[in-house]
C-alpha positions in Angstrom: 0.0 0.0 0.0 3.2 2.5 0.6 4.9 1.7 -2.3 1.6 1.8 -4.8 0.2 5.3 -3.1 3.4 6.7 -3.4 3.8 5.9 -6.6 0.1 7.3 -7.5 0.8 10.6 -5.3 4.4 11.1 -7.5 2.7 10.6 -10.7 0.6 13.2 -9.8 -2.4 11.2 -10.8 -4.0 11.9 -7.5 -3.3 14.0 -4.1 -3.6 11.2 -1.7 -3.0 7.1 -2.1 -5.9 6.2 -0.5 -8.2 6.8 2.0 -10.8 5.6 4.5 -14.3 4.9 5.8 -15.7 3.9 8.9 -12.2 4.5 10.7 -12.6 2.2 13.6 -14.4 -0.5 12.2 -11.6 -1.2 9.0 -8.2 0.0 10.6 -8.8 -1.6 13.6 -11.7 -4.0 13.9 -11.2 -5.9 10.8 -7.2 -5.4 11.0 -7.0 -7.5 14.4 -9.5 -10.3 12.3 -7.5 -10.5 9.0 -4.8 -10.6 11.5 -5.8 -13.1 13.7 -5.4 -10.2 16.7 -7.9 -10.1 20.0 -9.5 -6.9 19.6 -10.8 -7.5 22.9 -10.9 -10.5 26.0 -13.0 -13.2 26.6 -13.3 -14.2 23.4 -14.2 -10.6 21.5 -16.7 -10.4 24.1 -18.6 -13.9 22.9 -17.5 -15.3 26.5 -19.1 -13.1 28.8 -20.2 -9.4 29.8 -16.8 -8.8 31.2 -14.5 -8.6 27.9 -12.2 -5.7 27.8 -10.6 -4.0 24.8 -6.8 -5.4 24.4 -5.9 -3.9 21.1 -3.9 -1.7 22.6 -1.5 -4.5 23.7 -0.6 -5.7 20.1 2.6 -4.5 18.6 1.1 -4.9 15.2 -1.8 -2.6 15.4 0.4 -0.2 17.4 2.6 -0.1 14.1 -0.7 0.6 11.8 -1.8 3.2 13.0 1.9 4.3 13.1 2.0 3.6 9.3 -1.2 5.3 9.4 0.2 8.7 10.7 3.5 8.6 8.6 1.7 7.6 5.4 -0.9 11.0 5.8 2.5 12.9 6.1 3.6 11.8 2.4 0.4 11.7 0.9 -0.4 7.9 1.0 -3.0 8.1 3.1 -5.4 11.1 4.1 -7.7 10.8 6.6 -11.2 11.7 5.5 -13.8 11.5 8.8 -15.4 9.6 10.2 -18.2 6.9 9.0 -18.5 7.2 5.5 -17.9 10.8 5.2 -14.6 9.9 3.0 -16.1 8.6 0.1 -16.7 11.7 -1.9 -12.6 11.9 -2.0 -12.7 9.1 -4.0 -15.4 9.8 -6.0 -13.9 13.3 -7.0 -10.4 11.4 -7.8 -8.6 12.9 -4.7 -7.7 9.5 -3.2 -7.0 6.9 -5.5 -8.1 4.5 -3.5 -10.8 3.8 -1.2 -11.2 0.6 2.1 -15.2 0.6 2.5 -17.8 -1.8 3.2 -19.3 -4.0 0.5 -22.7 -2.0 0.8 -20.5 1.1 -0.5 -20.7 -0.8 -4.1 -24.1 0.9 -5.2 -22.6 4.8 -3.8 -19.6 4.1 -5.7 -20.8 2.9 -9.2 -23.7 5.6 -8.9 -21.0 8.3 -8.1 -17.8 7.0 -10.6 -19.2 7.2 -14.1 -16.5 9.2 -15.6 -14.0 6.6 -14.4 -14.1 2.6 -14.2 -13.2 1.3 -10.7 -11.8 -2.4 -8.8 -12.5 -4.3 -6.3 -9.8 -5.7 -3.9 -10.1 -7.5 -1.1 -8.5 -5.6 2.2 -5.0 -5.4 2.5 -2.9 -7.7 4.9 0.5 -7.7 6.3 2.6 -10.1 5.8 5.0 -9.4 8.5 2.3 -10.6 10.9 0.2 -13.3 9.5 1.1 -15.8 6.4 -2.1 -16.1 5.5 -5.0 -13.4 6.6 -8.2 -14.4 8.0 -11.6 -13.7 7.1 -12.8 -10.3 7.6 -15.7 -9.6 9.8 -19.3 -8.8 9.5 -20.7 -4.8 9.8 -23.9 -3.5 8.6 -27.3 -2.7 9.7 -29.3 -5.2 12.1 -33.1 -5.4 12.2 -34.2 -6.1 16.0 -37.4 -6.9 17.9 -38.4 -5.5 20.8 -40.3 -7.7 23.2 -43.7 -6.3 25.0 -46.3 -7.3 22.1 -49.2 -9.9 21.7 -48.6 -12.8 19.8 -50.4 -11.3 17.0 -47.9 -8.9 16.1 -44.8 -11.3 16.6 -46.6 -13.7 13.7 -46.5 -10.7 11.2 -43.1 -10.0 12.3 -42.1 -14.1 11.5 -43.5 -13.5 8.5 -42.0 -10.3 7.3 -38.4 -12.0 8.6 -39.2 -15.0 6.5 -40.6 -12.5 3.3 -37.1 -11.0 3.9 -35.0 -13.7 3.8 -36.3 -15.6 0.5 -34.1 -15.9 -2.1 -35.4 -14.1 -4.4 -35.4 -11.1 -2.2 -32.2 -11.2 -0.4 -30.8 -11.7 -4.0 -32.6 -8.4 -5.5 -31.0 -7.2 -1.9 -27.6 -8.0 -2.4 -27.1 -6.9 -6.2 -28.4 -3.5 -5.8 -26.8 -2.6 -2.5 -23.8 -4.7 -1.8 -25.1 -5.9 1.5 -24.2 -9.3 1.7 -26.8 -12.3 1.5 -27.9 -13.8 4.5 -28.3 -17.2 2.9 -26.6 -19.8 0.9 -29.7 -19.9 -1.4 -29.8 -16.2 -1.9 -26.0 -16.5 -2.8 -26.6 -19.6 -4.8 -29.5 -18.1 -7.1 -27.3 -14.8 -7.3 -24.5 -16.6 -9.2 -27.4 -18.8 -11.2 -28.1 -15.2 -12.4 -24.9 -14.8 -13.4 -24.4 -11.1 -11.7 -20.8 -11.6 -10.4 -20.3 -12.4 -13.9 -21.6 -9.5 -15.5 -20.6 -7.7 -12.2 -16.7 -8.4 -11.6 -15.7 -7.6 -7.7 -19.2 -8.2 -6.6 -18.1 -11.5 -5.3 -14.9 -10.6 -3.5 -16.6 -9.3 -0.3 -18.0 -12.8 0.1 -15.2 -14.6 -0.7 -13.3 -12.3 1.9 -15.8 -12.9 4.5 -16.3 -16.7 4.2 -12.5 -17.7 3.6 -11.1 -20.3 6.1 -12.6 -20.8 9.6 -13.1 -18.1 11.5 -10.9 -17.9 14.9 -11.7 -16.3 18.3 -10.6 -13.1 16.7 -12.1 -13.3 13.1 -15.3 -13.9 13.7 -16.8 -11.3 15.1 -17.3 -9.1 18.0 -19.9 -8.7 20.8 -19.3 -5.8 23.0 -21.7 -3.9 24.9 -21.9 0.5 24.2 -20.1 -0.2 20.7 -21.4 2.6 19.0 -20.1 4.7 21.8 -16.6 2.9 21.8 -16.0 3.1 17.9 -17.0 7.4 18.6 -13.6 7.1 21.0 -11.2 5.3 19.0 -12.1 7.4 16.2 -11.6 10.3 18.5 -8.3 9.1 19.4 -7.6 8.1 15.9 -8.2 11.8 15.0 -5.6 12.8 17.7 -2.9 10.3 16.7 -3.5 11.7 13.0 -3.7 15.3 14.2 -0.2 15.1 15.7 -1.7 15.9 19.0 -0.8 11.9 20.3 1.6 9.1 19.5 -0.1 6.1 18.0 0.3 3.7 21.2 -0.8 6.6 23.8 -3.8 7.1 21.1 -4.4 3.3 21.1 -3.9 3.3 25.0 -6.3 6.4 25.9 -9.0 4.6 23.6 -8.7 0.9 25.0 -8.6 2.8 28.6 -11.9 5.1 27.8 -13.3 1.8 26.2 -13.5 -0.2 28.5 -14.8 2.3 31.1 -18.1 1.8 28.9 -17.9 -1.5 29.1 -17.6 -1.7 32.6 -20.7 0.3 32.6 -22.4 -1.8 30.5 -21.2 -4.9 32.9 -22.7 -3.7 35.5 -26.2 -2.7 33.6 -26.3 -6.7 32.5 -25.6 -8.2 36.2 
């Protein structure tokens, strides 16, 4: 990624390598799965209320973000906000290149019609793992709150079940990017022959489902995440900023961190 960005910022071609969306949940989330890193005890949090964020204590994402901050100094890398407020860099041919999620696909081709873009799976390093590790899932969750008649829980069955047909979740998955929540969906996608006609649309998939997911690939479950991802991305900014080294950035986040989840622990007991 240094050497390619470097050579695209030299050629002039565009100001910055690449850049990033949803800070938190690609640099350092899906870094520590492809990895094979904890991101945080007990399991990522599947063993119990009282996981705590240990991301701080890996060299490896330490020297990221380090890589991070010196690759914004030369142009590689340019830090465009937070969520997915740095797509419009690439979109405008600032960055060159672009980490999002797979539901970024429909935003991108809409947006990059004077240009043909690729799809890549995310980058790994080689100095810490010989072969990476799946990535893990993001996106938006449908829940259901508890409190109503029986009624109203068969219509919501049924609208789950409507939802997850094939047919649907296929329709679903081609014009969005979100991934399918079934084999079937998946299955009658390729029957259709859209990653055919569609190159790259399969490589999210492919990314997600390759190998067998570890204690650290496959997933997390941590309570106040919304609020923890808002302070790593704070700290982030700070490391970026100049304001913080990368491991006091990493430190001050995994330390605020798990002051939330030690709120949250004792909510749950």
């Amino acid at each position: 990624m240094a050497s390619a960005g470097q050579k695209i910022v030299d050629s002039g071609a565009a100001s910055c390598g690449f850049t990033t969306t949803w800070p938190s949940w690609i640099q350092l989330e899906n870094f520590a799965a492809r990895q094979n890193i904890a991101f945080a005890s007990e399991q990522n949090g599947f063993g119990g209320p009282s996981a705590r964020l240990v991301f701080n204590d890996s060299d490896a994402i330490v020297s990221h973000v380090q890589d991070l901050i010196d690759w914004q100094k030369s142009g590689v890398f340019s830090y465009g906000g937070r969520e997915d407020q740095a797509s419009p860099r690439f979109f405008s041919g600032d960055c060159a290149m672009l980490m999002a999620s797979s539901a970024s696909y429909a935003s991108v081709r809409d947006n990059t019609e004077s240009f043909e873009f690729g799809v890549a799976p995310l980058p790994w390093d080689p100095k810490v793992i010989d072969q990476p590790k799946n990535s893990i899932i993001g996106g938006a969750s449908l829940w259901v709150l508890r409190g109503q008649n029986d009624d109203v829980y068969k219509g919501v069955a049924k609208f789950f079940d409507y939802l997850s047909s094939p047919e649907i979740q296929a329709d679903w998955h081609q014009f969005t990017g979100y991934l399918p929540i079934t084999r079937k969906s998946y299955d009658l996608t390729r029957e259709q022959h859209f990653y055919d006609n569609n190159p790259g649309t399969e490589i999210a998939l492919k990314q997600m489902t390759g190998g067998e997911p570890t204690d650290n690939s496959r997933g997390l479950r941590l309570g106040n995440m919304p609020q923890i991802r808002e302070v790593i991305e704070e700290e982030l900014e700070r490391a970026l900023n100049g304001d913080k080294s990368a491991r006091q950035a990493l430190d001050d986040a995994a330390s605020r961190g798990n002051e939330l989840l030690e709120q949250f622990e004792r909510s749950v007991r």
